[in-house]
C-alpha positions as CSV (number, residue, x, y, z in Angstrom):
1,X,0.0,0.0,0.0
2,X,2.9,2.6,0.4
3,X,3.0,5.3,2.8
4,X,-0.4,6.4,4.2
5,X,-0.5,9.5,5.6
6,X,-3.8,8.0,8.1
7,X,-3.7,7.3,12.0
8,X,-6.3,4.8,12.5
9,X,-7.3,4.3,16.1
10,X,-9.5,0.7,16.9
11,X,-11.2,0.3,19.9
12,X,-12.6,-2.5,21.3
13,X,-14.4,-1.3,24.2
14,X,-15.9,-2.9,27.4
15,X,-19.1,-1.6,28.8
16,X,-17.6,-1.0,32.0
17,X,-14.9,1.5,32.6
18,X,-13.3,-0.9,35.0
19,X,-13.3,-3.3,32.1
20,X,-10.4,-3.1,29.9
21,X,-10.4,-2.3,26.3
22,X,-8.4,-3.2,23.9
23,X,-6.6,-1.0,21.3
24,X,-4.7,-0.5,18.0
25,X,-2.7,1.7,16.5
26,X,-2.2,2.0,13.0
27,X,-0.2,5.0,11.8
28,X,1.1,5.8,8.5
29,X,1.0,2.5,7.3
30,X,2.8,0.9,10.4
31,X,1.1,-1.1,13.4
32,X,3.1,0.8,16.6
33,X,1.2,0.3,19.7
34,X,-1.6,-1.8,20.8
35,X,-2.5,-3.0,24.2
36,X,-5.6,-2.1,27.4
37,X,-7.3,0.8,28.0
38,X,-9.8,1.1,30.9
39,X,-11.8,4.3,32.1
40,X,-12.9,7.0,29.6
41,X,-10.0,9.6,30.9
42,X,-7.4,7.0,30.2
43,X,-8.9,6.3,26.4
44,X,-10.0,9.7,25.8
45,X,-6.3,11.2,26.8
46,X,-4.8,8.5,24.5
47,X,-6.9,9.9,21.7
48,X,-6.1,13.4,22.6
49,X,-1.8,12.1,22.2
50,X,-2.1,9.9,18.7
51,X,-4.4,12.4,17.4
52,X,-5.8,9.4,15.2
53,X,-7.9,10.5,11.7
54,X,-10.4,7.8,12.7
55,X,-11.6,5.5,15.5
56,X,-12.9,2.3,14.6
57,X,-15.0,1.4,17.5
58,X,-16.4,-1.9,18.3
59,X,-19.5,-1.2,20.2
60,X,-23.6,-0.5,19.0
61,X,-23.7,3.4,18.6
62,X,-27.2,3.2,19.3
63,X,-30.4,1.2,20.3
64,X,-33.0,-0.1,18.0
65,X,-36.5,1.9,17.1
66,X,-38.9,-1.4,18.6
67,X,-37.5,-5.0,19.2
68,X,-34.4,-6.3,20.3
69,X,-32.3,-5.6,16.9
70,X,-31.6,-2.4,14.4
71,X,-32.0,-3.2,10.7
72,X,-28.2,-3.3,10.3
73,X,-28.1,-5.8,12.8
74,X,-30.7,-7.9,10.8
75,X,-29.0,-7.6,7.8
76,X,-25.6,-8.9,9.8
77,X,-27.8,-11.5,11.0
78,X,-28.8,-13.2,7.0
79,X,-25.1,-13.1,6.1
80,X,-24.3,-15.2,9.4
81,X,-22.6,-12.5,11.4
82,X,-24.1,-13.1,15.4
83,X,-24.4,-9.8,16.7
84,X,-25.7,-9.1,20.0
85,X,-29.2,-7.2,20.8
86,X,-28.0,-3.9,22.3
87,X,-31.2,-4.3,24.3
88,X,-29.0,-6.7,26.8
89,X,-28.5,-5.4,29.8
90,X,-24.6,-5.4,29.8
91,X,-24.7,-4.0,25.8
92,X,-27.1,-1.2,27.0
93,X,-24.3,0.0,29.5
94,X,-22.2,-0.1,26.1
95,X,-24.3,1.7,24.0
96,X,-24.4,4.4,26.2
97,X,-20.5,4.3,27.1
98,X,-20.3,4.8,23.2
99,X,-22.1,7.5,22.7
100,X,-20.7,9.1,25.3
101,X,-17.8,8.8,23.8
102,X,-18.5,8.9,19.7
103,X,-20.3,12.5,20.9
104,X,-17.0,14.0,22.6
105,X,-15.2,12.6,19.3
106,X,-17.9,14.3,17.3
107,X,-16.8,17.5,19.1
108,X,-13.1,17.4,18.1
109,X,-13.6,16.5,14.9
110,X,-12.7,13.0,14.7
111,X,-13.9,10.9,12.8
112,X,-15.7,7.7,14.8
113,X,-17.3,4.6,13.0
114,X,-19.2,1.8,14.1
115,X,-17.4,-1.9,13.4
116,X,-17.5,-5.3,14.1
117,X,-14.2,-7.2,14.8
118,X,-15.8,-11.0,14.6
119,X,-17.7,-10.2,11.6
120,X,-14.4,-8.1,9.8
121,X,-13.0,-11.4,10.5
122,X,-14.7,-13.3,8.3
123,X,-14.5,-10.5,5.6
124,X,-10.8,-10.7,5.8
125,X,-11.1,-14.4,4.9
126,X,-11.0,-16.2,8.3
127,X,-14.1,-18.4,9.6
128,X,-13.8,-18.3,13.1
129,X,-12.0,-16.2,16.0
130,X,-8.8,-17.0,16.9
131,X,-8.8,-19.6,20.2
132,X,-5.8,-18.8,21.3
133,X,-2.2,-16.8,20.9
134,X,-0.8,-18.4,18.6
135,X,-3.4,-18.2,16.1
136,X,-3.9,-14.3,17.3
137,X,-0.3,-13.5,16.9
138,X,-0.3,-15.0,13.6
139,X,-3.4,-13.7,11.7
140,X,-2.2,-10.3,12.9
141,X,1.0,-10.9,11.2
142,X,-0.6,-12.5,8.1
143,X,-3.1,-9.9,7.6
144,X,-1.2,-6.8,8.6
145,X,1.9,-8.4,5.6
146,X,-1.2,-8.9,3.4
147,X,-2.0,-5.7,3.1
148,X,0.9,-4.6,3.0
149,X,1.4,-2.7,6.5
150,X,4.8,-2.7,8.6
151,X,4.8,-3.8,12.2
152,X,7.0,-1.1,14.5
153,X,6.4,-3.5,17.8
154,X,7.1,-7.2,17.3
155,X,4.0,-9.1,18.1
156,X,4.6,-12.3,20.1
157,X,1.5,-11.6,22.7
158,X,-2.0,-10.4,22.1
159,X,-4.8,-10.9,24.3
160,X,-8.2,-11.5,23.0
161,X,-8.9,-7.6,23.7
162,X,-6.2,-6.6,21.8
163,X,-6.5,-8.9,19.0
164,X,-10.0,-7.1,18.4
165,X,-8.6,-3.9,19.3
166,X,-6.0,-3.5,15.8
167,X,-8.9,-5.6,13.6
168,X,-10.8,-2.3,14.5
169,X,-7.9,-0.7,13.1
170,X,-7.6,-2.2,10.5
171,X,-11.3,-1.9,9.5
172,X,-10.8,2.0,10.0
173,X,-8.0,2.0,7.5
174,X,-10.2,0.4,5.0
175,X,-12.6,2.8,5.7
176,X,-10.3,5.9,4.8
177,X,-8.1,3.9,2.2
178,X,-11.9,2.8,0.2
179,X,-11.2,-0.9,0.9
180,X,-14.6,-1.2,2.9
181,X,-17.9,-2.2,2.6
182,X,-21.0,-0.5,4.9
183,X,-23.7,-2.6,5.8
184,X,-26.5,0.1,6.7
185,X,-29.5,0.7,7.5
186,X,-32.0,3.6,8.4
187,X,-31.3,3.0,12.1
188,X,-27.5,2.2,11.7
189,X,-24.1,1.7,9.7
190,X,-21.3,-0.8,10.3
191,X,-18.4,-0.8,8.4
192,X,-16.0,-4.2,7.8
193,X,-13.1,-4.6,5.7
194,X,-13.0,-5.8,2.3
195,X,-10.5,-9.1,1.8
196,X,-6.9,-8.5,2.2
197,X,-6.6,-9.5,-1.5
198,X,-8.5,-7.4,-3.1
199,X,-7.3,-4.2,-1.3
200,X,-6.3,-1.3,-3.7
């Protein structure tokens, strides 16, 4: 891909600021940090340092009009993505962590989307989630060579947080680089990654 001039910021983020999060960091076509976040000071003063283009957050920006699902969560739904009703009561803590969150990004004009780090999974090309760190550690490293990014921080270690944390990453470079596809709705957008293959 070359040199891209975009800082791409993926969170995965718990509903609880007690919770960790897990990050990634992609900047100018490198991978240099990933890792835990935990309250909203700690990820909002990370934001305010990277000064990131986009943030790629894993996390409903919203509930649904009536019934337990929005239409973009339907539509996940008949192409076998499984995601959950943000009526539950631990995802309605986390829809309102995100907007708290997506509305103080709004504010400093950053740029937030809505992803979906299971389902970018199997856009990528992969069936099922990593079960453990060696298969983590190596679709990072397959994906990010794929694609054509450079790795700053040698990746031995990833917890499952984290592992989600840089797919949201990734999806947000997509997203700014056109190598995305938007499944939306009137009551929602989620954005996934086209296939590593195919990326321009």
């Amino acid at each position: 891909m070359g040199r891209i001039e975009i800082i791409s910021l993926g969170l995965d983020l718990a509903g609880k600021e007690n919770k960790q999060s897990g990050f990634g960091l992609i900047s100018f076509g490198e991978l240099v940090d990933y890792g835990l976040l935990f309250s909203n000071k700690q990820i909002m003063s990370y934001i305010e340092r990277v000064n990131p283009d986009i943030v790629a957050i894993d996390a409903p920006f919203n509930m649904p009009k009536k019934g337990n699902l929005r239409d973009c969560d339907k539509t996940m739904k008949q192409i076998g993505l499984s995601p959950l009703p943000p009526t539950l009561p631990g995802m309605r803590i986390l829809v309102e962590r995100a907007r708290i969150l997506v509305k103080w990004l709004n504010d400093r004009g950053i740029k937030a989307i809505e992803v979906f780090p299971a389902g970018a999974l199997r856009f990528l090309g992969y069936e099922k989630k990593p079960r453990n760190n060696a298969q983590r550690v190596k679709i990072i490293r397959d994906i990010i060579k794929s694609i054509g990014l450079k790795s700053k921080r040698n990746i031995y270690k990833l917890s499952p947080d984290a592992f989600d944390g840089i797919i949201c990453a990734i999806t947000g470079l997509a997203f700014l680089t056109d190598n995305y596809v938007e499944i939306r709705g009137e009551e929602c957008s989620v954005i996934f990654p086209v296939e590593s293959s195919k990326w321009k």
